[in-house]
MARNU-337144 format. One record per residue (C-alpha): residue in one letter; x, y, z. Coordinates in Angstrom, 3 decimals, always signed. Layout:
N
["A", [X, Y, Z]]
...
// end
This chain:
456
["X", [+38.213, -9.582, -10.644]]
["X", [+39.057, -13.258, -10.550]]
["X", [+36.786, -16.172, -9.013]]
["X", [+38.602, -17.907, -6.795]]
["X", [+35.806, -19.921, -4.978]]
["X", [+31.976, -20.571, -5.165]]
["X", [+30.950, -22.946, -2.502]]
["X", [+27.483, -24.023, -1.881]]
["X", [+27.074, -23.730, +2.655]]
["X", [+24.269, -25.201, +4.821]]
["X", [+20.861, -22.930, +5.095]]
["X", [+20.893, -21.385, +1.872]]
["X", [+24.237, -19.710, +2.025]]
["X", [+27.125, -19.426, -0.669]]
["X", [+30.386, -18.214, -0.162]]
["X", [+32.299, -16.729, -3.147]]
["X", [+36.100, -16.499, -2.879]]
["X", [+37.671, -13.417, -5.651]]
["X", [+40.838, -11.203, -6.174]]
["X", [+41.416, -7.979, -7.001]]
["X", [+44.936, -7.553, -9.217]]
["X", [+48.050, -5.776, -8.351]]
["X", [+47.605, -2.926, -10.672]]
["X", [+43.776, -2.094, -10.252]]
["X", [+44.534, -2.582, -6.473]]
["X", [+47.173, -0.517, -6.354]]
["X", [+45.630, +2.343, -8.351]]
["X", [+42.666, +2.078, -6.082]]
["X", [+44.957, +2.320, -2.752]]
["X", [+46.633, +5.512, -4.553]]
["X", [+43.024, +6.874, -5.358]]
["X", [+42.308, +6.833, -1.579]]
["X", [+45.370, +8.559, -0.226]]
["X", [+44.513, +11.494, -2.763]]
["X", [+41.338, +11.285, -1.168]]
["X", [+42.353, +11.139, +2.749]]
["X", [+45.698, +12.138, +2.950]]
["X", [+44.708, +15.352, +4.560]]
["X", [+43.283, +13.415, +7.359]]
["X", [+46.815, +12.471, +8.901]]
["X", [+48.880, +14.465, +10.612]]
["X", [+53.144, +13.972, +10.157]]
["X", [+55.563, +16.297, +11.347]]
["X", [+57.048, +18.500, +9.641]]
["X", [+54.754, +18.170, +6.903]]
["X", [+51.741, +20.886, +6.076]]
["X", [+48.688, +18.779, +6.443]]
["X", [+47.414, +16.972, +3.708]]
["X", [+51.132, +17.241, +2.276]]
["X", [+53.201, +14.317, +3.555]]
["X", [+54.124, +11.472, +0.840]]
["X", [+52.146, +8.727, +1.092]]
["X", [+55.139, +6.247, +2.724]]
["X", [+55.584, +8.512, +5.399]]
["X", [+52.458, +7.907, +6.457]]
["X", [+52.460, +4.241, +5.409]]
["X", [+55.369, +3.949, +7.284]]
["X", [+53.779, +6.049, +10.983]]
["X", [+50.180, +4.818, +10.439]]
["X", [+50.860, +1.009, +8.624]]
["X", [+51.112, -0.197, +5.392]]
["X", [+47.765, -0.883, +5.024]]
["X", [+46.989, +2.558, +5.954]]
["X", [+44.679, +2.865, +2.409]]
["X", [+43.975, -0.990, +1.857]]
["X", [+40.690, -0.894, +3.313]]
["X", [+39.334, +2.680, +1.904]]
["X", [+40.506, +1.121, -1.502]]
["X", [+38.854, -2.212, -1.390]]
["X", [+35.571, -0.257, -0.012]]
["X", [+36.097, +1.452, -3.661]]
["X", [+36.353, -1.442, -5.393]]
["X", [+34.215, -3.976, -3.674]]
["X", [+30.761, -3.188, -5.171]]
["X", [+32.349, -3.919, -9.127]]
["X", [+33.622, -6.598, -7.659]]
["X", [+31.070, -8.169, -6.006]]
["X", [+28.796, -8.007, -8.291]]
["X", [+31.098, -9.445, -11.101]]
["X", [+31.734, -12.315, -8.968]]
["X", [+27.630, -12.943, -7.939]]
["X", [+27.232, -12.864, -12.041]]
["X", [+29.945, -14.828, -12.988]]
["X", [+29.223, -17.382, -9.904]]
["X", [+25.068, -17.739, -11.164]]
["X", [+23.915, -17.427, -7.607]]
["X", [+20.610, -14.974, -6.768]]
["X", [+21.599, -13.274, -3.178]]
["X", [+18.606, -11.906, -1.656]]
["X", [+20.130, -10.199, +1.665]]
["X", [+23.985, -7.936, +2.554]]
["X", [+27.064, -9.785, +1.718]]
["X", [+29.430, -10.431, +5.160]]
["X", [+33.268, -9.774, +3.690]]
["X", [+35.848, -10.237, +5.144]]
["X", [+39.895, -9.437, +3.563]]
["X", [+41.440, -12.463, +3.047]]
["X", [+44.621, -10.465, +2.068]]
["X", [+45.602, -7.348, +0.669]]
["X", [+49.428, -6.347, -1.028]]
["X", [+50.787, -3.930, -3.014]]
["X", [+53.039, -6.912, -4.901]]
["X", [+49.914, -9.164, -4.976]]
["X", [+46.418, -6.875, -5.419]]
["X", [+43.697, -7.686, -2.864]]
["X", [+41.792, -11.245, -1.676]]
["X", [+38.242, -11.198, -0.364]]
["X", [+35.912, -13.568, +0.845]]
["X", [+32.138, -13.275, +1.505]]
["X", [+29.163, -15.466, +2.469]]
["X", [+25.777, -14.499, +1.960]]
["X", [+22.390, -15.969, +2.159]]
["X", [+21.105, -16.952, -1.238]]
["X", [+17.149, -17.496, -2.761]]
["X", [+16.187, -21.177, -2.115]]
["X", [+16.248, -24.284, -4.196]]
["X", [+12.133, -24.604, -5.142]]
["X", [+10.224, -27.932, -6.059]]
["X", [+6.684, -27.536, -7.163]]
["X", [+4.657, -30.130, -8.205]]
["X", [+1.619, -29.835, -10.972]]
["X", [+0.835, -26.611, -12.366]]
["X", [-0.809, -27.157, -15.926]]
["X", [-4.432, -28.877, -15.652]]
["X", [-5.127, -27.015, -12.376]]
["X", [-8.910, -26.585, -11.603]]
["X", [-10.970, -23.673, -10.505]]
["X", [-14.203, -22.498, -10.469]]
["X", [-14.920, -18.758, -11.788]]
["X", [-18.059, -17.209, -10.209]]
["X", [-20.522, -15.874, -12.341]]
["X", [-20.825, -12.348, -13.643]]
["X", [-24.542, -10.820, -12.125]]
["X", [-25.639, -7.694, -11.589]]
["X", [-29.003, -7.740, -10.188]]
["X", [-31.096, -4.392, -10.046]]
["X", [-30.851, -3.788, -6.355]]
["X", [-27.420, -3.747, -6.882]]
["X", [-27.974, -0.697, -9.475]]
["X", [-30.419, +0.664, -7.878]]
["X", [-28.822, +0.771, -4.627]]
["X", [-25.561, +3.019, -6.586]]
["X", [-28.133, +5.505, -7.921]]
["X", [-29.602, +5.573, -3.947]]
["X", [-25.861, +6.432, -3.453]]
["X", [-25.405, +8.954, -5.887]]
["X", [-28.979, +10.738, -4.949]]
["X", [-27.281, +10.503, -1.241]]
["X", [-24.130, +12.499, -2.823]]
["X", [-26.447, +15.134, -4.381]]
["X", [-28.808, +15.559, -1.693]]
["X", [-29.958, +19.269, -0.208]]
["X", [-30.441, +20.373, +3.192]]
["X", [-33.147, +22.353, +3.411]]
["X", [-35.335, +23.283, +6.648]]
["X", [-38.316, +21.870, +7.797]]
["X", [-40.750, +22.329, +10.669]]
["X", [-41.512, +19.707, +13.035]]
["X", [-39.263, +17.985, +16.130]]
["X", [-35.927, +16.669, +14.849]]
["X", [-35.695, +13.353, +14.151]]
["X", [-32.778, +11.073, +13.822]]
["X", [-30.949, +12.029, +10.375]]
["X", [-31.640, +15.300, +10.710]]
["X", [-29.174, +18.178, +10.731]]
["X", [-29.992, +20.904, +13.899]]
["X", [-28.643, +24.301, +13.832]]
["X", [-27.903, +24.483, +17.799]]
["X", [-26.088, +27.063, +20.308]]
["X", [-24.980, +25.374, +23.196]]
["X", [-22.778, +26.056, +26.223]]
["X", [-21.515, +23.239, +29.148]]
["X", [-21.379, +23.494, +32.356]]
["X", [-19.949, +21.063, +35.401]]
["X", [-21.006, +22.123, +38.829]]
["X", [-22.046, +24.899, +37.382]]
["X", [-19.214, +26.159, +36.003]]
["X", [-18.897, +26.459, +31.842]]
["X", [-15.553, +24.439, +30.642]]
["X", [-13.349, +25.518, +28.189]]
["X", [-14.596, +24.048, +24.736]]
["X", [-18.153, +23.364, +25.706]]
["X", [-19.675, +26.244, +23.544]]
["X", [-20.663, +26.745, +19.846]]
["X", [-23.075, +28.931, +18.213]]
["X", [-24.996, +27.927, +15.195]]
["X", [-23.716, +24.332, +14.712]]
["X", [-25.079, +22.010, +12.536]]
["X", [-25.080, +18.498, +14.216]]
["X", [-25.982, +15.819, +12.672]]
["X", [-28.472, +13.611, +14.506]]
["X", [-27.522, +10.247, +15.308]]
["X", [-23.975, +10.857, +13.567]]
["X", [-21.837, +10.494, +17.109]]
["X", [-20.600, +13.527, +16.712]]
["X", [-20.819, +14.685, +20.347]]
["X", [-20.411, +12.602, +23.517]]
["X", [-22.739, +9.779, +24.342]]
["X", [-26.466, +11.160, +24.785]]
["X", [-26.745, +14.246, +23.926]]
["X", [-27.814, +13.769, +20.381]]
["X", [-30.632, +11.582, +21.739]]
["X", [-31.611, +14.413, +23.839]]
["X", [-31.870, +16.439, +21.298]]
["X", [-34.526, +14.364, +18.819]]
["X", [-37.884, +15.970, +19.588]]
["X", [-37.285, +18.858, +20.182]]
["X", [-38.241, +21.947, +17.670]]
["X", [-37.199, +25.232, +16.268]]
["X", [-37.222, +27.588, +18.868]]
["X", [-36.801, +25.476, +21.983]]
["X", [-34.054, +25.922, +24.627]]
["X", [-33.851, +23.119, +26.960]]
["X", [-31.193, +21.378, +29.150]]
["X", [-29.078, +18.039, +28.086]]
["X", [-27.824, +16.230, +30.933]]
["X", [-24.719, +13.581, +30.023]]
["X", [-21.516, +12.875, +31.550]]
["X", [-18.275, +12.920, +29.814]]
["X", [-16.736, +8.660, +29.028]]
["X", [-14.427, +7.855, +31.342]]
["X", [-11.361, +7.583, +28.832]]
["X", [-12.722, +10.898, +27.421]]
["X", [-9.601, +12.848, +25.815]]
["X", [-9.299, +15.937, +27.705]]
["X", [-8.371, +14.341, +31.455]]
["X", [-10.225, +17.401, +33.082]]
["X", [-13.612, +15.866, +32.242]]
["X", [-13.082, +12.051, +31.584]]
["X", [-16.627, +11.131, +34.084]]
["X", [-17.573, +14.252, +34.691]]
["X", [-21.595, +14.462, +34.813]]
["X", [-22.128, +18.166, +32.634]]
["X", [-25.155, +20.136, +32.153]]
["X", [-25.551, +21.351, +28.357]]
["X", [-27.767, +24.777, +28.220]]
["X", [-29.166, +24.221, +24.062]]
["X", [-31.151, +26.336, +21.719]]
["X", [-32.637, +24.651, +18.508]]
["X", [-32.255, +27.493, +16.091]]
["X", [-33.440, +25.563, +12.645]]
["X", [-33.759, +21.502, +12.189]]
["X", [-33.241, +20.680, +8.500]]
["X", [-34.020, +17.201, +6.777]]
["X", [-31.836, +15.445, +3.744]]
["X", [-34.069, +16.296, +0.368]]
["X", [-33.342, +13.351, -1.771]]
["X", [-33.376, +14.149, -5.998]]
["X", [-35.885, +12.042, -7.319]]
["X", [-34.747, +8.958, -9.582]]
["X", [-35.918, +10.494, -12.902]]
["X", [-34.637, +11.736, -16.292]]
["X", [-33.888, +14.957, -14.972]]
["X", [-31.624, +13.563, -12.296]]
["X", [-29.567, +11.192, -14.581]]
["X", [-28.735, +14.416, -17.004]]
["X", [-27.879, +16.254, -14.053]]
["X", [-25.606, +13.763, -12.897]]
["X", [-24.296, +12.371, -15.777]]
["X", [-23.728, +12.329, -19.876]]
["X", [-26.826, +10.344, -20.095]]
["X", [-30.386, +11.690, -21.105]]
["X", [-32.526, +8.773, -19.585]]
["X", [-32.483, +7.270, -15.841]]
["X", [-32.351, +3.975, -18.249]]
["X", [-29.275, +5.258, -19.761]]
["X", [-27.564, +6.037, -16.768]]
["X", [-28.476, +2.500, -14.832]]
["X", [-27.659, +1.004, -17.844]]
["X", [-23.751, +2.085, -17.548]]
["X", [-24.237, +1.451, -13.814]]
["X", [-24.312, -1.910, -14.655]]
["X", [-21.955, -1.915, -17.443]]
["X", [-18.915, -0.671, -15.178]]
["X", [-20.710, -3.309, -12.278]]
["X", [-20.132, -6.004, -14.798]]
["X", [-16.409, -4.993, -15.613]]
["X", [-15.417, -5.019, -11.914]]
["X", [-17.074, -8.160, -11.386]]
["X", [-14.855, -9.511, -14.410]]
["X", [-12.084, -8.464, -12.865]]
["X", [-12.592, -9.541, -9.463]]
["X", [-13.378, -12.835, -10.756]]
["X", [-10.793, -13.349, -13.145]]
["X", [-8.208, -12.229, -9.736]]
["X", [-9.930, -14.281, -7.792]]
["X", [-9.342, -17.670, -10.403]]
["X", [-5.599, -16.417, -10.593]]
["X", [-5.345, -16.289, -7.227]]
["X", [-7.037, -19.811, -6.417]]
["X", [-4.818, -21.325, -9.101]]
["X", [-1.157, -20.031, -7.615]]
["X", [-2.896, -20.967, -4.292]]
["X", [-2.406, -24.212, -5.378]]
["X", [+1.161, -24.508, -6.499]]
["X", [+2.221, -22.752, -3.732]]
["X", [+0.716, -25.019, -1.874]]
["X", [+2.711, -27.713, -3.273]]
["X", [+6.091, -26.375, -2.954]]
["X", [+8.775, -27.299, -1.184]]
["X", [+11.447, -24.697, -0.108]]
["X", [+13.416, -23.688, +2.965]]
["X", [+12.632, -20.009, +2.639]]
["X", [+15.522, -17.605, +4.728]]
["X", [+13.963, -15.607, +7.365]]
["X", [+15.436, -12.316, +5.523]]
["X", [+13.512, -12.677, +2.720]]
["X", [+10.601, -12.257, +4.795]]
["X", [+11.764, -9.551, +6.704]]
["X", [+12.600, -8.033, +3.346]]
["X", [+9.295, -8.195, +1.987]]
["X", [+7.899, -7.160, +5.536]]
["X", [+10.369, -3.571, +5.088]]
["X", [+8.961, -2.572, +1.839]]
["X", [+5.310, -2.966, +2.838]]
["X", [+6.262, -1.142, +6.088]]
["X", [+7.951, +1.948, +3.421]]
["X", [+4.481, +1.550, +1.368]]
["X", [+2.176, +2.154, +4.520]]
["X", [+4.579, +4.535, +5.617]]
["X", [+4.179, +6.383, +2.131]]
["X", [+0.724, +6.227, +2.324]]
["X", [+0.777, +8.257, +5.348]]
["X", [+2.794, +11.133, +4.441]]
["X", [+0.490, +11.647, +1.184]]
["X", [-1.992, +12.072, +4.647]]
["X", [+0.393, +14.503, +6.387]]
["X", [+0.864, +11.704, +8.932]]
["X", [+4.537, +10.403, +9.875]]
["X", [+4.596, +6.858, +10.914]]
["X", [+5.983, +6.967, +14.568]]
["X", [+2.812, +9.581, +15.293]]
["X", [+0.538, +7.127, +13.343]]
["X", [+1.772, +4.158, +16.253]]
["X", [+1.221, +6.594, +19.181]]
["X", [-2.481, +6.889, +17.911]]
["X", [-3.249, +3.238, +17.732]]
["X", [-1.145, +2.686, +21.217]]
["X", [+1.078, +0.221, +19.394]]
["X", [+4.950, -0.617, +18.745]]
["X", [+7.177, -0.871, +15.691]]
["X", [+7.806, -4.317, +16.348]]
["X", [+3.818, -4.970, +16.518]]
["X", [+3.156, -3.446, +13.881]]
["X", [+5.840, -4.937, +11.501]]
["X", [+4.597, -8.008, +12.420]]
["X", [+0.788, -7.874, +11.893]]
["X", [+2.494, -7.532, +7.953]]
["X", [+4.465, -11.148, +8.619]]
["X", [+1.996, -13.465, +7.358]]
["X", [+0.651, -11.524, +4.563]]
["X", [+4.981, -10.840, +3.673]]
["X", [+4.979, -14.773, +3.989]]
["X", [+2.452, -15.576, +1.023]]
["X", [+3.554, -13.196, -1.194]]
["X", [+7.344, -14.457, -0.580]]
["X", [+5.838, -17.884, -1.324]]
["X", [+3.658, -16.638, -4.457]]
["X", [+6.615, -14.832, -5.961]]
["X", [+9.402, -18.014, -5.838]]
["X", [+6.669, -20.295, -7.115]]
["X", [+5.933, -18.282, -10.341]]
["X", [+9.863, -18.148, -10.806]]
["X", [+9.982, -21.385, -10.874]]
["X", [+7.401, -21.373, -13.485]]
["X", [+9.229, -19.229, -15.381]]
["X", [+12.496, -21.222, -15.221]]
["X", [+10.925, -24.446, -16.164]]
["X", [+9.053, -22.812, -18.629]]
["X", [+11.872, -20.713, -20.174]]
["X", [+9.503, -17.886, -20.166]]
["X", [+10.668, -14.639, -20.810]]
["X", [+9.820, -10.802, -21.686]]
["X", [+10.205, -9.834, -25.236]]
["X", [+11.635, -6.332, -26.016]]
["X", [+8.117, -5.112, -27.139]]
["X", [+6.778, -6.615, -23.513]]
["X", [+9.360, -4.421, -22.193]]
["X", [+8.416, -1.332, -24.478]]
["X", [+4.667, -1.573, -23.465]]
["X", [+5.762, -1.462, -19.870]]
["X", [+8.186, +1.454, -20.098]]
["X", [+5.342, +3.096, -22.195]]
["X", [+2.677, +2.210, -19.202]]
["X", [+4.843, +3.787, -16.599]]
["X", [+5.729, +6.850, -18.974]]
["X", [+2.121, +7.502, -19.529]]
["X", [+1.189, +7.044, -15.632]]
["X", [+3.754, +9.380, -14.241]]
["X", [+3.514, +11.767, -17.761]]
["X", [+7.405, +11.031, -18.423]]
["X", [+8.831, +10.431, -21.342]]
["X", [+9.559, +7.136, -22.130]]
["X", [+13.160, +7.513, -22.666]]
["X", [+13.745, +9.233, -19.191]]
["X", [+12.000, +5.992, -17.915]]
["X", [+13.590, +3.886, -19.370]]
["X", [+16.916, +5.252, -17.747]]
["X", [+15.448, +5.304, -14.509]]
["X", [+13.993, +1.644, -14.481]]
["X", [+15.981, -1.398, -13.902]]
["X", [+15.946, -2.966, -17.004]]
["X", [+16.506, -6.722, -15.674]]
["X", [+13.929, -6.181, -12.454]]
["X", [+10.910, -4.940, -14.949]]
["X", [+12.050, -8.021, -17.155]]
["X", [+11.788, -10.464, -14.233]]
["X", [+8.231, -9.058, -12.969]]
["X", [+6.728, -9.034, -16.523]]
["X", [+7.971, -12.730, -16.888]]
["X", [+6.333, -13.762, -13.791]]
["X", [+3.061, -11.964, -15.039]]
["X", [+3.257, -14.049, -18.134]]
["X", [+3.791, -17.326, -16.039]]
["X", [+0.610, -16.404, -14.269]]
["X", [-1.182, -15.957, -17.933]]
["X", [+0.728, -19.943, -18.960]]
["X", [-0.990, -21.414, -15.742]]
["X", [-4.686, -19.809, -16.313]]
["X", [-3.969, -20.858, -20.482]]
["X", [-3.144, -24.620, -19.072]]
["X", [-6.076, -24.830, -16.413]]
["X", [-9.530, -25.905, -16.492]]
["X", [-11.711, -23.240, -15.494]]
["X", [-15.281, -23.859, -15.068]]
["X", [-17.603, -21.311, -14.977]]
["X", [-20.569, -20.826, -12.195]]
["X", [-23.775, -20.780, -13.376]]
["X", [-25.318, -17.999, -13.680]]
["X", [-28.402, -17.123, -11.846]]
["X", [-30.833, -14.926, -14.156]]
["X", [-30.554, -11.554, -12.822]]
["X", [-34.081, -9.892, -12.120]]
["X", [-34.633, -6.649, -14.122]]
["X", [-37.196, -4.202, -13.423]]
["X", [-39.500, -3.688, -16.328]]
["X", [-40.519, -0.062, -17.131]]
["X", [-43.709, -0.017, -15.754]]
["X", [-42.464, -1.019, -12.116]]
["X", [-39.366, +1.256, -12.311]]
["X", [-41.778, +4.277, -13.303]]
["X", [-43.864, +3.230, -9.903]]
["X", [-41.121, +2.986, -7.763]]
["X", [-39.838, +6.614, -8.988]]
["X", [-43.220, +7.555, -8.463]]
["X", [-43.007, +6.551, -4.777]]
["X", [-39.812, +7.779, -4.459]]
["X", [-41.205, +11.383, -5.129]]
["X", [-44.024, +10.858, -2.908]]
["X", [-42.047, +10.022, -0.253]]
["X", [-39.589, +13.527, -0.894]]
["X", [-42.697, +15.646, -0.945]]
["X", [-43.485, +14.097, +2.159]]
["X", [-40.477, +14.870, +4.041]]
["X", [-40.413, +18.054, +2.570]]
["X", [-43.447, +19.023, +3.852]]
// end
């Protein structure tokens, strides 16, 4: 491949200019009629047989010009993007300028190339990191979680109240007539849950063990199954057994039941621990964040349309990804939703946008920087993704592309240069309330009150 031209167009395009020899050209044309020479036909000739000038000579010249320069336009496109500098960031347009036996192949292509960026400051950047509190109803409110998540069900006497679960036959009828689908024996609804159609849950508080009674509702009118949308129904019910949520109590016992930890202390106490770590990490995002906010913000650059839509196609594959690990295909997910393809591509536009923006501002960090990843960066990161996927690292580092992992870990470092060179001030901190022994023993002792009251 030579480079014949490399000339900078309006709009962020480039068009590149290179040849092909004679000799790689012409073993690349004979290539191709080894390939396809079956597909022609000549008479008096078995097919697939004929010499290749007969069917040059019924068919063209040319008849294997373009199958060979599809063989050898990848190598050389790529040869001539290197070799030209420039960063293309959508599908080349070719086109053959000319193509002989006696003179090898010419080919010209334009395509759209990343944009030229300006940004303005980026060391001495301000922000404001938010300070790292836990306060005790935050802990307190993950061990109400995790006695919610260990819960029992157990029965109790009385009328059912909302949050309880009652163990109900029931059977619908509409004029009289029972529907198919309107009957279940033994079914444990959950009170105020939604489960069923609008009222009949509410029907159902106060009533008892024991009781049959009627529940009189009518069916929404964009109810699912067409046959009923509106339809006032009559709902015959029996209350076989109401049962109530039995919450652990917040004790010693619970923690080692739950946990490693001996001691409720123990437990709350790595509660807040793992609190605190998220919090770090939030914040420290949320600083990043605030501080390539600002660059970006800055910058200057006429960004091509197809980068966008680029960015906007591999978030689409990601949802779409997503869904399958859910057994869901994407057009099925759209018909759920009532929406479109071209809807729901763009409800991803703006968010596509920023990151566009975020990524060709750290590059340009990087370039005037001169930062770059060091073999060992690159060895921890092959290492990482060995480790995630259990792979071995060499069968990684195979796979990965080698300059793309570079490229990302380089713009990770720029991120780590920008937070190094700004001035971060730190919230202050408000003094976190902690409960002392004494009250935390009370409230567990009202906490166990209050079971052996519902339990009762």
């Amino acid at each position: 491949m030579k480079l014949v031209k490399n000339e900078k167009l309006e709009n962020n395009r480039h068009e590149l200019q290179f040849s092909i020899d004679a000799e790689t050209f012409n073993a690349a044309v004979n290539e191709a009629f080894k390939r396809e020479a079956a597909k022609y036909n000549i008479p008096g000739f078995r097919k697939g047989k004929a010499p290749r000038h007969m069917i040059e000579k019924m068919f063209g010249a040319d008849v294997f010009h373009y199958p060979a320069i599809n063989d050898l336009f990848p190598a050389a496109y790529d040869a001539a993007v290197k070799e030209s500098g420039i960063e293309p960031v959508d599908r080349p347009e070719a086109e053959v300028v000319s193509s002989s036996t006696e003179d090898g192949a010419v080919l010209k292509v334009a395509v759209t190339v990343k944009p030229e960026v300006k940004i303005g400051k980026y060391t001495g950047l301000k922000a404001t990191k938010k300070a790292n509190t836990v306060e005790d109803t935050d802990v307190d409110a993950e061990i109400d979680r995790m006695r919610e998540r260990n819960a029992r069900i157990v029965p109790r006497e009385g009328k059912a109240e909302s949050g309880d679960t009652a163990v109900i036959d029931f059977e619908g009828f509409i004029d009289g007539v029972a529907f198919n689908g309107g009957k279940g024996e033994e079914f444990p609804l959950v009170l105020g849950s939604g489960q069923f159609i609008p009222g009949f849950e509410d029907q159902v508080i106060g009533h008892e063990a024991g009781e049959e009674f009627d529940v009189n509702v009518s069916f929404p009118e964009e109810y699912q199954a067409a046959e009923l949308a509106g339809k006032p129904a009559v709902f015959k019910v029996k209350i076989h057994e109401v049962k109530a949520k039995e919450l652990p109590a917040a004790d010693d016992e619970f923690a080692k039941d739950v946990s490693e930890y001996d001691t409720l202390d123990e437990l709350k106490a790595n509660i807040r621990k793992g609190m605190e770590e998220q919090n770090e990490s939030r914040n420290e995002l949320e600083v990043e964040n605030a501080l390539v906010d600002q660059i970006v913000e800055s910058m200057e650059a006429d960004i091509p349309a197809c980068m966008i839509e680029t960015r906007i196609d591999e978030m689409v594959r990601d949802f779409e990804f997503r869904l399958q690990q859910q057994g869901l295909k994407l057009k099925d997910y759209l018909k759920y939703i009532g929406g479109d393809e071209a809807k729901f591509r763009e409800g991803f536009k703006e968010q596509a946008e920023k990151q566009v923006k975020i990524r060709l501002a750290l590059e340009k960090v990087v370039e005037l920087e001169k930062i770059e990843a060091s073999d060992e960066d690159f060895d921890k990161e092959v290492n990482r993704i060995a480790e995630a996927y259990k792979m071995e690292a060499d069968k990684v580092r195979a796979i990965v592309p080698e300059a793309e992992v570079r490229k990302d870990l380089a713009v990770n470092k720029a991120i780590d240069f920008i937070k190094s060179n700004a001035k971060v001030t730190a919230e202050k901190a408000t003094k976190a309330k902690r409960t002392t022994k004494k009250a935390a023993a009370a409230k567990a002792e009202k906490t166990q009150e209050n079971t052996e009251e519902t339990a009762e």
